[in-house]
N, C-alpha and C positions, 0 to 999 in steps of 0.2 A: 715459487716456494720449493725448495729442496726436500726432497723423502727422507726420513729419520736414516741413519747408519748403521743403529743396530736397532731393532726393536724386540721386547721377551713379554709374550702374554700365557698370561698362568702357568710363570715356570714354574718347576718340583724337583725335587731330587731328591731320592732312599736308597740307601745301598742295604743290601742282602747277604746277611753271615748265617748260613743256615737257615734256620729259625727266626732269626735275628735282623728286625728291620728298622734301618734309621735313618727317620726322615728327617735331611737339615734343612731343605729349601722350601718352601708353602707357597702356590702360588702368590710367583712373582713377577710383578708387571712394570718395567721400564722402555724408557725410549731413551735413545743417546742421539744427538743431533750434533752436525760439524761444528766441530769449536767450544762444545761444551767442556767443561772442566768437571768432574764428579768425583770424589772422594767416598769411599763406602771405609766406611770404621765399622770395628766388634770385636768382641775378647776371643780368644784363641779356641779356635774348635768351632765357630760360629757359622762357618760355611762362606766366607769369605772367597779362599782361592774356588773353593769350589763353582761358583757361582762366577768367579771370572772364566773357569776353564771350560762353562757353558756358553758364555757370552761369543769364546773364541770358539768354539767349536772344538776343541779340546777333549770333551766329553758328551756325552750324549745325556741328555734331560729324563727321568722320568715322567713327565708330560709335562703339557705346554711346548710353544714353540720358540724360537728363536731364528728372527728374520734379517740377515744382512744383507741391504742394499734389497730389502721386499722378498729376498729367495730364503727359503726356510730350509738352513743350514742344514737340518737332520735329512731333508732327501736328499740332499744330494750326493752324487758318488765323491768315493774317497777321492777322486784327481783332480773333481770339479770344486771340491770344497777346498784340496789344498791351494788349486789355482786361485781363487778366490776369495781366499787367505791372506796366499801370498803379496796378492795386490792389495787388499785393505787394509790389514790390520797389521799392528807390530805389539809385540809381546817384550817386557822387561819384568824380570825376575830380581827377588833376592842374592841370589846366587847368579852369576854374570852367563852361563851356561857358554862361554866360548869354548870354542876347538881347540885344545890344545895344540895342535902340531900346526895351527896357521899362524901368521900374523895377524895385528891387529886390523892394517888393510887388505887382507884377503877375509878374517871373520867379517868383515863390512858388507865386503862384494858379494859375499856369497847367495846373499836372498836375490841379487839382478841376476848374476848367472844362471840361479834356478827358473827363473821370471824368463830365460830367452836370451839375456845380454853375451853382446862379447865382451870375452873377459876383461879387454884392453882397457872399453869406452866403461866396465864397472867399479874395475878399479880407480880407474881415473872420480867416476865418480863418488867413490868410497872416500878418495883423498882429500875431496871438495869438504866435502861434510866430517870428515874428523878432523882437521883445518877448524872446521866450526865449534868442534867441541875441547878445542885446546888439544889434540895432540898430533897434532902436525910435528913432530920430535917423535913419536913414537910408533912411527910406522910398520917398520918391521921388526917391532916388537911381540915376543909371543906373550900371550895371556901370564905367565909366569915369571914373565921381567917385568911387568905391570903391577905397580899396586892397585889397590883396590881401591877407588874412585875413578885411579885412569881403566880399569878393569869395565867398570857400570856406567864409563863414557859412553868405550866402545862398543860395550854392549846396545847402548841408548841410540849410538849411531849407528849400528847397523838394524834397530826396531826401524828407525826413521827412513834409512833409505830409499824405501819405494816410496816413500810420503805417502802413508797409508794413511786412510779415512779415520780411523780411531787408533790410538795405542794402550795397551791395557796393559798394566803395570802392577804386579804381586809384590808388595813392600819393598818398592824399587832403591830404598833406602834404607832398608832392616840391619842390612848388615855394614853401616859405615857412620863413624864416628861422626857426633850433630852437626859439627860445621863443615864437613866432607858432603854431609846429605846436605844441608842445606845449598849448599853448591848445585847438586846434581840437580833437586826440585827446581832451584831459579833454572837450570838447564833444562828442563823440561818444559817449565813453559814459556820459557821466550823461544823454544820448537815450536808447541803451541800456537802462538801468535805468529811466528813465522810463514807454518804450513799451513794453519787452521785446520790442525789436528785436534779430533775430540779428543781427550783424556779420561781416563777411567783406572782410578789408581785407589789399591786396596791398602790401607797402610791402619796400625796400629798409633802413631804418630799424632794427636789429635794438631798439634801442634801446625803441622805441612798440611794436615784435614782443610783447617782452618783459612788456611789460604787459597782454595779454591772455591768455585763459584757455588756448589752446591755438596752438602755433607748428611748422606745417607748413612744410619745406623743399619745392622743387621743383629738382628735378634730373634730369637726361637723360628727362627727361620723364613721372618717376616724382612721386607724390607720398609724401614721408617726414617721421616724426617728426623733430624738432630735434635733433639729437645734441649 
């Protein structure tokens, strides 16, 4: 039997303006296990990304822990977390966050060269897997000759590339016309089934919610089943 990939027992998080304390997360307790697909829905302001950007380590918890691969991401040093990171987990956003001044197969390679690779065999590798997500024509293209679905490929194929253990996904589809997302979502999980990458995708969408295996609401900073 395999260890859960991430696990969070009585997470919290308040942030502090002054005087001024708000708390959006209330102890929160999940497990994510390989292959799981999980969908978390809630209206805007609900603590959503924030609650991903705990899971990644992104941010720091006001209590409760946050254990990837059994090691509880907040002690560890900043090089041991990013090391640790870098080989788990892959992060897609709203917004494609590519480099401007690289190409599409150098944004790819970029997480293996940090990981150690040479550049040759990352690249090579980067090619393999954007091949797989259709843009094999768009190699050396930079993020600005790209539209935007081939933009949230490449972005998709470079979360994937280490074939990390979970990929955590902030409304990987918020900003592209329905049938461009719906594109991307079936790209997601036939990754998914491919790597037997968990999924953890925060989307407003009930619609893409609906098609994954399990759909957590977030409310008053509770997390609940779908009613």
């Amino acid at each position: 039997m395999t260890s859960p990939v991430i696990q969070c027992q009585d997470l919290s998080k308040q942030f502090i303006d002054g005087q001024l304390k708000t708390r959006v997360l209330s102890d929160i307790n999940l497990t994510i296990n390989q292959g799981d697909k999980l969908a978390i829905i809630g209206s805007s302001g609900s603590g959503k990304s924030t609650l991903l950007h705990l899971l990644g380590g992104l941010d720091q918890p006001s209590s409760g822990t946050v254990n990837l691969h059994g090691q509880d991401i907040n002690k560890l040093s900043v090089k041991a977390l990013s090391k640790l990171r870098n080989q788990s987990l892959g992060f897609v956003y709203q917004f494609h966050h590519l480099l401007p001044e690289f190409s599409a197969l150098e944004n790819v390679a970029i997480p293996l060269v940090i990981g150690g690779m040479e550049p040759k065999q990352a690249k090579h590798q980067a090619e393999q897997l954007l091949n797989k997500v259709g843009l094999n024509h768009r190699l050396i293209h930079k993020p600005s000759e790209l539209s935007g679905g081939e933009r949230q490929r490449a972005a998709l194929a470079r979360a994937l590339i280490t074939e990390p253990d979970c990929l955590l996904a902030d409304e990987p589809t918020g900003n592209l016309d329905q049938r461009t997302a719906q594109g991307i979502f079936d790209l997601i999980l036939e990754l998914n089934d491919t790597f037997g990458t968990a999924l953890v995708i925060v989307t407003h969408d009930t619609g893409l919610a609906a098609q994954m295996s399990q759909v957590l609401t977030l409310r008053d900073g509770h997390l609940k089943n779908q009613e």
